[in-house]
PAKOLTOR-527151 format. One line per 10 residues: for each residue x negated, y negated, z of N, C-alpha, C. Coordinates in steps of 0.2 Angstrom, whole numbers, padded with zeros to 4 digits. Atoms other than C-alpha are relative to their C-alpha. Layout:
<nodes>
X Y Z X Y Z X Y Z; ...
</nodes>
This chain:
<nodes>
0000 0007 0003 -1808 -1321 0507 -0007 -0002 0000; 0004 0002 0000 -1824 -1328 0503 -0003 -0005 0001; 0002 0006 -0006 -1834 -1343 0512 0003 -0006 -0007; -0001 0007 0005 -1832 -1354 0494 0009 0000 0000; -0009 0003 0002 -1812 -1352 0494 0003 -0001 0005; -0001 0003 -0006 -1811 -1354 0513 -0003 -0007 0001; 0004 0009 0001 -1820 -1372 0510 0005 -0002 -0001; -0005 0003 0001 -1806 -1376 0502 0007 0000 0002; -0004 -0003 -0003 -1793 -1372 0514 0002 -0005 0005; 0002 0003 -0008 -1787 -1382 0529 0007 0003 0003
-0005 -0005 -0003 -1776 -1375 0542 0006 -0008 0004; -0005 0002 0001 -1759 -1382 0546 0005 0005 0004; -0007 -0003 -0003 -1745 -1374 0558 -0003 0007 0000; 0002 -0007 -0004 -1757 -1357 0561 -0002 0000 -0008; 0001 -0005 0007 -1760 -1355 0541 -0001 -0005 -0005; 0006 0003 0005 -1773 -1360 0529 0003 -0002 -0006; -0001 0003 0005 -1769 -1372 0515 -0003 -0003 -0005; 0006 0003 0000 -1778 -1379 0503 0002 -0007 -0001; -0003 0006 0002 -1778 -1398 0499 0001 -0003 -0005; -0002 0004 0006 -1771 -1410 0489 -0009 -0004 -0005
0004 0000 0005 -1780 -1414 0473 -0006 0004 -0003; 0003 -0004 0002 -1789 -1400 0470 -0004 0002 -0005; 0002 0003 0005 -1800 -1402 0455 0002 0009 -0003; -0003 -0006 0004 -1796 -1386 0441 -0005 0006 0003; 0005 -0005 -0001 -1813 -1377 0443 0000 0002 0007; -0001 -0002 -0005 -1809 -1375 0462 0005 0005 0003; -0008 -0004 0000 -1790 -1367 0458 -0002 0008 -0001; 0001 -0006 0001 -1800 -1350 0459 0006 0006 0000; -0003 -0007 -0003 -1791 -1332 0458 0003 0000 0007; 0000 -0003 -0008 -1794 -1327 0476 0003 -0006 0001
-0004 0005 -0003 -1786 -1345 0481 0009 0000 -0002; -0008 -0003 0002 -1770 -1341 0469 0002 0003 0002; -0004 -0005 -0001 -1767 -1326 0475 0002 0000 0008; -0003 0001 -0004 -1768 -1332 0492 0007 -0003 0003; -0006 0002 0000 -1756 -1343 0491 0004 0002 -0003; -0006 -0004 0004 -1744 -1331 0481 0001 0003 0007; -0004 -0004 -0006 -1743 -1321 0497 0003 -0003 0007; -0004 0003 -0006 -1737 -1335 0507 0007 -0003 -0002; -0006 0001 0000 -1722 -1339 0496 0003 0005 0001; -0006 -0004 -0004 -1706 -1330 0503 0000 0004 -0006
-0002 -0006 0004 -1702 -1319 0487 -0006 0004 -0001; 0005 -0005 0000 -1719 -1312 0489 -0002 0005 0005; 0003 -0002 -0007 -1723 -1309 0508 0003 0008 -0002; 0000 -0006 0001 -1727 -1292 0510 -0002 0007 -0005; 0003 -0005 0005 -1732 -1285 0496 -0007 0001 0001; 0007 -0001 -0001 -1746 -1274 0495 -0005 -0004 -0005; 0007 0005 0004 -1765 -1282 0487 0001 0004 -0009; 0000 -0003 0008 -1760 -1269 0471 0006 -0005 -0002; -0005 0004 0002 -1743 -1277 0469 0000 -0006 -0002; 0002 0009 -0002 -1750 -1295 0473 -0004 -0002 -0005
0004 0000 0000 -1761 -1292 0460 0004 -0001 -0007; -0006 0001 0005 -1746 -1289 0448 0004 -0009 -0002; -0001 0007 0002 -1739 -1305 0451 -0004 -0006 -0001; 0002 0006 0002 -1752 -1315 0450 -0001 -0002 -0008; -0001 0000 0008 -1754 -1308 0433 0005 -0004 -0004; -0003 0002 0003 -1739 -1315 0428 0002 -0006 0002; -0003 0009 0001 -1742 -1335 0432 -0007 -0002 -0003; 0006 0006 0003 -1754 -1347 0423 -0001 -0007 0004; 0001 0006 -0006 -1763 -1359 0432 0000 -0003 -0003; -0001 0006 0003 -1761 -1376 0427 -0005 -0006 0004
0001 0007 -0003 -1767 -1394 0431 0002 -0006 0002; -0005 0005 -0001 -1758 -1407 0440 -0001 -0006 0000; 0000 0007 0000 -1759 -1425 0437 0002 -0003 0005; -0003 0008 -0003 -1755 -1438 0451 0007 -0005 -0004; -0004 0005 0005 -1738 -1447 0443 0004 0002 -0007; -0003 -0003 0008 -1735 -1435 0428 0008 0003 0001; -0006 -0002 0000 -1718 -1427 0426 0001 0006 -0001; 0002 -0006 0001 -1719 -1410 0427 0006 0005 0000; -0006 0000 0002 -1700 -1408 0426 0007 -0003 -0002; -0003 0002 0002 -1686 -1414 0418 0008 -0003 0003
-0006 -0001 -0001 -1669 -1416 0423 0003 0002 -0007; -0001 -0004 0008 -1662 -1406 0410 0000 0005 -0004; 0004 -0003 0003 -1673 -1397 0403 0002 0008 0003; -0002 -0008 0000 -1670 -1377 0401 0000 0003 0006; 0002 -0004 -0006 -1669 -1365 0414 -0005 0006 -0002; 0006 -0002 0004 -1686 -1356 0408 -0007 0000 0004; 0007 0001 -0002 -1700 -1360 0420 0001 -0003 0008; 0001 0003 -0008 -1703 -1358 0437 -0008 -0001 0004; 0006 0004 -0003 -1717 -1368 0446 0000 0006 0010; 0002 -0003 -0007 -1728 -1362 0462 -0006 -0006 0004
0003 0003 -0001 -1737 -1374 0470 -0009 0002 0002; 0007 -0001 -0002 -1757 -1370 0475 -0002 -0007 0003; 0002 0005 -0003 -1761 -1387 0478 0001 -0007 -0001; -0003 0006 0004 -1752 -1405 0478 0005 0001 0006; -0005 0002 -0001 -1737 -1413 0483 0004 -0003 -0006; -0006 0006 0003 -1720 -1417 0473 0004 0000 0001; -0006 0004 -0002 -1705 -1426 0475 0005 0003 -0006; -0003 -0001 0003 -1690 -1420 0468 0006 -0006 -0001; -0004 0006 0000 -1678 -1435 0462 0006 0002 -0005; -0006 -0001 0000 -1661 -1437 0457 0000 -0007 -0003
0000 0009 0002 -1655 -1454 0447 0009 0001 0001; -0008 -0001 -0001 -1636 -1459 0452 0002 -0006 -0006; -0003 0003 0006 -1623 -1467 0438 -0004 -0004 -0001; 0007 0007 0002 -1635 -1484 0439 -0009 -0001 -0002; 0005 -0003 0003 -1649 -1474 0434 -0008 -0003 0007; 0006 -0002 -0004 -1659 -1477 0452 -0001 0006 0003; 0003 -0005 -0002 -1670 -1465 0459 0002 0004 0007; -0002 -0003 -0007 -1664 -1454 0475 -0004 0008 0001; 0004 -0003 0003 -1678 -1444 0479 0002 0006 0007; -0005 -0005 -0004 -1670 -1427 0485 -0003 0005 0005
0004 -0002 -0005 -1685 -1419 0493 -0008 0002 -0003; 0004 0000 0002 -1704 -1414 0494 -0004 0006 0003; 0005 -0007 0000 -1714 -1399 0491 -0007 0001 0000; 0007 -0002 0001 -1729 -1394 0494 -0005 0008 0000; 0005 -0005 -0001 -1743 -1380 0494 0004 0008 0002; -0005 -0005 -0003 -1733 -1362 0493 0009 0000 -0001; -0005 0000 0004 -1719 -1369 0487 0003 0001 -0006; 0000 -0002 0006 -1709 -1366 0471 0006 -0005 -0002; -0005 0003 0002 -1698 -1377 0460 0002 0001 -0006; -0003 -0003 0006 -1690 -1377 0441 0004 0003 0002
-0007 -0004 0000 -1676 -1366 0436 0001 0007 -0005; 0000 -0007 0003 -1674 -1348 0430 0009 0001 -0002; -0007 -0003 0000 -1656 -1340 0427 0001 0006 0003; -0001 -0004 -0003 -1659 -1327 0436 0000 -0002 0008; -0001 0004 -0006 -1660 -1339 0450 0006 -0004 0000; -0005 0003 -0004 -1643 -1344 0449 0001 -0010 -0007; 0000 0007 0003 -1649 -1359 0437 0002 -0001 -0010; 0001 -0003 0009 -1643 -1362 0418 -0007 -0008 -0001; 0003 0007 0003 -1655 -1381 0418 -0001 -0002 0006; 0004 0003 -0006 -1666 -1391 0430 0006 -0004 -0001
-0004 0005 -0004 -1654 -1402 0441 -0004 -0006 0000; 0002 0005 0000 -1667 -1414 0445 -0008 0000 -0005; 0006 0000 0001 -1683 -1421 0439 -0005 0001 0005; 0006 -0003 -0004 -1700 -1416 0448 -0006 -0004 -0002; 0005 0005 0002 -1714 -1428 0449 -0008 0001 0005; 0006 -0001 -0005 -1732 -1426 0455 -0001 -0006 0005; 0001 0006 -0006 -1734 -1438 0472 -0009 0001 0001; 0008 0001 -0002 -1753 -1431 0472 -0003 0006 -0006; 0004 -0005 0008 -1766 -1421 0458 0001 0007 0006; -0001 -0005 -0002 -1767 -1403 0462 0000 0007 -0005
0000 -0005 0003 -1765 -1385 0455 0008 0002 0001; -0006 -0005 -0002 -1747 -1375 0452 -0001 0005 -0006; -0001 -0007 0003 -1743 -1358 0444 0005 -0001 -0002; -0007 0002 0003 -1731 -1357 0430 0001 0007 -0002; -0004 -0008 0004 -1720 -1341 0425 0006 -0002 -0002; -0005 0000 0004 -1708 -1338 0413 0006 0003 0003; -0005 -0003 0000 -1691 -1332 0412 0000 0008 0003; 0001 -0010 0000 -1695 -1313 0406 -0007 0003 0006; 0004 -0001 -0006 -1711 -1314 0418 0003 0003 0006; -0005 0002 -0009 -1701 -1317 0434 0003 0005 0001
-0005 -0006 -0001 -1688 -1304 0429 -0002 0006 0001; 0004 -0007 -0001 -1700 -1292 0426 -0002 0002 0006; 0002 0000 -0007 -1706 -1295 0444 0004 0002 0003; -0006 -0005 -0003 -1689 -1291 0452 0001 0005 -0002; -0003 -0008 -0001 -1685 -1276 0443 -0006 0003 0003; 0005 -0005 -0002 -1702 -1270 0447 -0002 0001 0006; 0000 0001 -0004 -1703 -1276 0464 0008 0000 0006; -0006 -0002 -0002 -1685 -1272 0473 -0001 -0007 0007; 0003 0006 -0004 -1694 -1284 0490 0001 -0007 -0004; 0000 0006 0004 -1692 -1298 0476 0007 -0002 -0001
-0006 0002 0002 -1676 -1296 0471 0006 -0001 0007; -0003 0000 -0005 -1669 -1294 0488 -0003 -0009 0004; 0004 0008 -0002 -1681 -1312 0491 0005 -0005 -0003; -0004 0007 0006 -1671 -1321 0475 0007 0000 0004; -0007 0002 -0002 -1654 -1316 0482 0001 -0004 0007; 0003 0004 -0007 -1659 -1323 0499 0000 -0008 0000; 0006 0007 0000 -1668 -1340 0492 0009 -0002 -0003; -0007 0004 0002 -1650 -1343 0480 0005 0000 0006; -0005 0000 -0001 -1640 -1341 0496 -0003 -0007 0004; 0000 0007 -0004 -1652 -1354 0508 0000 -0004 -0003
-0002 0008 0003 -1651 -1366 0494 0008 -0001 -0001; -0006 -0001 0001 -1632 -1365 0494 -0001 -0004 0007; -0002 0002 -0006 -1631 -1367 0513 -0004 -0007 0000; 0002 0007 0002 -1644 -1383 0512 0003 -0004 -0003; -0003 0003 0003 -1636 -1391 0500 0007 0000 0005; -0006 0003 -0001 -1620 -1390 0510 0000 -0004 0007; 0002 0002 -0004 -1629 -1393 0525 -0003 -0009 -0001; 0003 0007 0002 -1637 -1411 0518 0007 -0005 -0002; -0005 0005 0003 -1619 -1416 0512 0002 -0002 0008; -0001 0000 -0005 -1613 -1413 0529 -0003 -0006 0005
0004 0007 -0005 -1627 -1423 0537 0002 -0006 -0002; -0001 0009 0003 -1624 -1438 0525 0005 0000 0004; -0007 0003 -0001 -1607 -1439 0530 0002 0000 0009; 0000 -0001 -0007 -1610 -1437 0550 -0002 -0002 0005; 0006 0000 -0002 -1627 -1440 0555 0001 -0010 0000; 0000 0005 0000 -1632 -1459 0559 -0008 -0002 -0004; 0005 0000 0003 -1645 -1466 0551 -0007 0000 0002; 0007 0000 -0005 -1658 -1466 0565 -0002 0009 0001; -0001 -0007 -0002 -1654 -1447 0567 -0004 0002 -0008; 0004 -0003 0003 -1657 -1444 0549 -0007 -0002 -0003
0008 0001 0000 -1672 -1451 0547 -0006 0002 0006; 0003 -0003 -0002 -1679 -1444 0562 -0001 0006 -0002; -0003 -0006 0001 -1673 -1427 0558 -0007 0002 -0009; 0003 0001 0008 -1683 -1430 0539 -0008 0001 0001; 0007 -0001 -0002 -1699 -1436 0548 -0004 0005 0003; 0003 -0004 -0006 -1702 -1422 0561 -0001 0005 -0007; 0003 -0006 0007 -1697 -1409 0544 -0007 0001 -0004; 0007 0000 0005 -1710 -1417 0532 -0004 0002 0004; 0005 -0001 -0003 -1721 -1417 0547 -0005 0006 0003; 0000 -0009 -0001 -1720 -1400 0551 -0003 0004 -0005
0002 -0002 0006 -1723 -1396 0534 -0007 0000 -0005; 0006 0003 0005 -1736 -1406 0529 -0005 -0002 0004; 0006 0004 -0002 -1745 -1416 0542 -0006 0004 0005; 0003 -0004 -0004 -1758 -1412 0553 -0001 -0006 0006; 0000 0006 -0004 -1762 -1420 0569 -0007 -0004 0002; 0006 0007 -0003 -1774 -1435 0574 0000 -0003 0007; -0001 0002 -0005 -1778 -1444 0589 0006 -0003 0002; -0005 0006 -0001 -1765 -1456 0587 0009 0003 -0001; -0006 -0002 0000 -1751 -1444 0583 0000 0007 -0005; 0001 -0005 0004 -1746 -1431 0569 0002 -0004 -0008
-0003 0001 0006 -1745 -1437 0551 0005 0001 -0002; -0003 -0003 0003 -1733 -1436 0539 -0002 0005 -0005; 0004 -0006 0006 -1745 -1428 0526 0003 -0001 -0008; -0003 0001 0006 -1734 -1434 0511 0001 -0010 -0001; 0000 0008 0000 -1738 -1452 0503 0006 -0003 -0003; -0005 0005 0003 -1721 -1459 0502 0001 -0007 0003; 0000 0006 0000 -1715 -1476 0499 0005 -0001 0005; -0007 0001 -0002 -1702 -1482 0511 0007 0000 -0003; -0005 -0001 0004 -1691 -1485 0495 0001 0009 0000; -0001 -0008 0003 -1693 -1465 0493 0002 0002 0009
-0001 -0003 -0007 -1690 -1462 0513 0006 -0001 0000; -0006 0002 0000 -1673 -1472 0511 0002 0005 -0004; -0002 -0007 0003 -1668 -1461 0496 0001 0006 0004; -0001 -0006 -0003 -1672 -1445 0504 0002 0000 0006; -0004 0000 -0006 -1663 -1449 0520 0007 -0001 -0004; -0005 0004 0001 -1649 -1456 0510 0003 -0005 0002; -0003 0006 -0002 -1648 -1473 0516 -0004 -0006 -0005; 0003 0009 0004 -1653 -1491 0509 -0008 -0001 0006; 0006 0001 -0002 -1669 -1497 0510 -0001 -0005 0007; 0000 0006 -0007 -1664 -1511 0524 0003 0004 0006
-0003 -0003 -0005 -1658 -1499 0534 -0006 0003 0003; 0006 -0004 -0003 -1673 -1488 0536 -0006 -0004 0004; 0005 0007 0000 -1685 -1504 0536 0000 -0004 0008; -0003 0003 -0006 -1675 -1510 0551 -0001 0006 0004; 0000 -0005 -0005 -1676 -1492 0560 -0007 0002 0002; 0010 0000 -0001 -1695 -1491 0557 -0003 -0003 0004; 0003 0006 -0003 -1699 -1508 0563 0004 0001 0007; -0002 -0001 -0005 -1688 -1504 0577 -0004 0005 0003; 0002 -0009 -0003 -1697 -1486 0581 -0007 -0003 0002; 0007 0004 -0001 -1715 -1497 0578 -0001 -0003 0004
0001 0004 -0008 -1711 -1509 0592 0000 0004 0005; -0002 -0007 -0006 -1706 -1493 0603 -0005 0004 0000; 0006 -0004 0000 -1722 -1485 0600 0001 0008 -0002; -0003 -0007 0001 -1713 -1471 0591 -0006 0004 -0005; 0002 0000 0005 -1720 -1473 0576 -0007 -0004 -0003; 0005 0007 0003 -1736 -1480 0566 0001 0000 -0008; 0001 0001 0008 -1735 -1486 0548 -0004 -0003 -0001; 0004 0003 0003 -1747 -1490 0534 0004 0001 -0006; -0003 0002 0007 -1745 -1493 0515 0001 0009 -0003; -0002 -0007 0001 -1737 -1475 0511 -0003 0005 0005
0003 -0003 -0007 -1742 -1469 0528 0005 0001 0005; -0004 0000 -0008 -1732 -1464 0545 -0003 0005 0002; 0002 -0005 -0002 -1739 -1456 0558 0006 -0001 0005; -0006 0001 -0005 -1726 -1448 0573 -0004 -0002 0006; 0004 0000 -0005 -1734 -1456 0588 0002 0005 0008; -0006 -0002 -0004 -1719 -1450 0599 0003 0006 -0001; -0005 -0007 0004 -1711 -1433 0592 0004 0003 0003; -0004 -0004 -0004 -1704 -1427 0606 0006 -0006 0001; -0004 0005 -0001 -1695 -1444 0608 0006 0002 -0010; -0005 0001 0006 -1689 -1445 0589 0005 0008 -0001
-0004 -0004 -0001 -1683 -1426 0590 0006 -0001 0004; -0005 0001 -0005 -1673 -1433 0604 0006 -0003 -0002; -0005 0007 0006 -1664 -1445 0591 0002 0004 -0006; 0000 -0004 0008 -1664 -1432 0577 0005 0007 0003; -0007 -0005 -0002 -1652 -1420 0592 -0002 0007 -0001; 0005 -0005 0000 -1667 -1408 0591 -0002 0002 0007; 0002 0000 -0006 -1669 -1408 0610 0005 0000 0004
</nodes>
């Protein structure tokens, strides 16, 4: 890897990431292909293989805000993140937002049909600018048959998104709401943030309204669990900020310890 694509790199849980808002002219090759060998239907493919699939996405550029998928919309294009954060949301009968979960860097989202998908479930929104990878249907497919490692990846990824989903219903209906919003914070955090004097980031600029959502509770609940965790020195909040000050503590609430 070369010193200019390692600049744009920062490291995170042992492995180099690059960051949010990455302008187009930065979303080099060599940083794409990196990051293809750290999504799971990729790992371990050789540098010739790896070289195939890159061939087969198109870089794109990501907006802050835009909508980059539908609820609805065909199952035809699956996304790869290179760099960014998005929120995947959900709207229930009254048509408010319930925001299901967030992705970032090495991630993938959309909907294919060999993924098990006839149509995108939810909408997909940019939380921050950035670069991702788009492939087609026929692309994708090609890549299974030609790579067996891939196909053996897809059947894998359609079983742990089945077990998630059944696992999350389960939480709703079990879980208190201090456990699952701890449980939410540690995840994001783990996945996103990095640490500071004063604790570990969450590394993803949600709003409280979007923390509620994606824990599945109301926003007076969460509002009230925060401010309580604030005054306990659990936690610090700012305007789309938390850092974990205490983690081993909130693990201990979240039934991680």
């Amino acid at each position: 890897m070369d010193e200019g694509t390692r600049k744009n790199l920062s490291r995170s849980n042992g492995v180099l990431w690059p960051p949010d808002d990455l302008p187009p002219q930065q979303c080099s090759p060599e940083l794409r292909r990196h990051v293809l060998t750290l999504v799971p239907y990729f790992v371990g493919l050789s540098e010739q293989d790896l070289e195939g699939v890159h061939s087969a996405f198109n870089a794109r550029h990501m907006l802050k805000g835009t909508t980059l998928v539908a609820a609805g919309d065909p199952a035809e294009t699956l996304f790869v993140i290179v760099s960014g954060r998005v929120k995947l949301v959900a709207n229930d009968a009254e048509g408010n937002d319930h925001v299901l979960d967030v992705r970032g860097p090495g991630d993938s989202f959309g909907a294919l049909p060999i993924l098990g998908q006839a149509s995108n479930e939810h909408r997909v929104e940019a939380l921050t600018g950035g670069c991702v990878l788009v492939t087609s249907t026929a692309e994708f497919g090609d890549l299974v048959t030609s790579f067996p490692s891939v196909a053996v990846a897809v059947l894998e990824d359609v079983s742990r998104r089945l077990r998630e989903a059944q696992g999350r219903l389960q939480a709703a209906t079990s879980s208190s709401v201090e456990a699952r919003l701890a449980a939410t914070l540690l995840t994001l955090s783990a996945r996103f943030g990095t640490d500071t004097p004063d604790g570990r980031t969450l590394g993803v600029p949600l709003s409280q309204e979007e923390l509620a959502a994606l824990v599945g509770s109301t926003l007076e609940s969460v509002n009230r669990v925060l401010a309580s965790w604030r005054r306990g020195g659990l936690v610090i909040t700012g305007r789309l900020k938390v850092t974990l000050a205490r983690p081993d503590e909130l693990a201990h609430i979240a039934g991680r310890s």
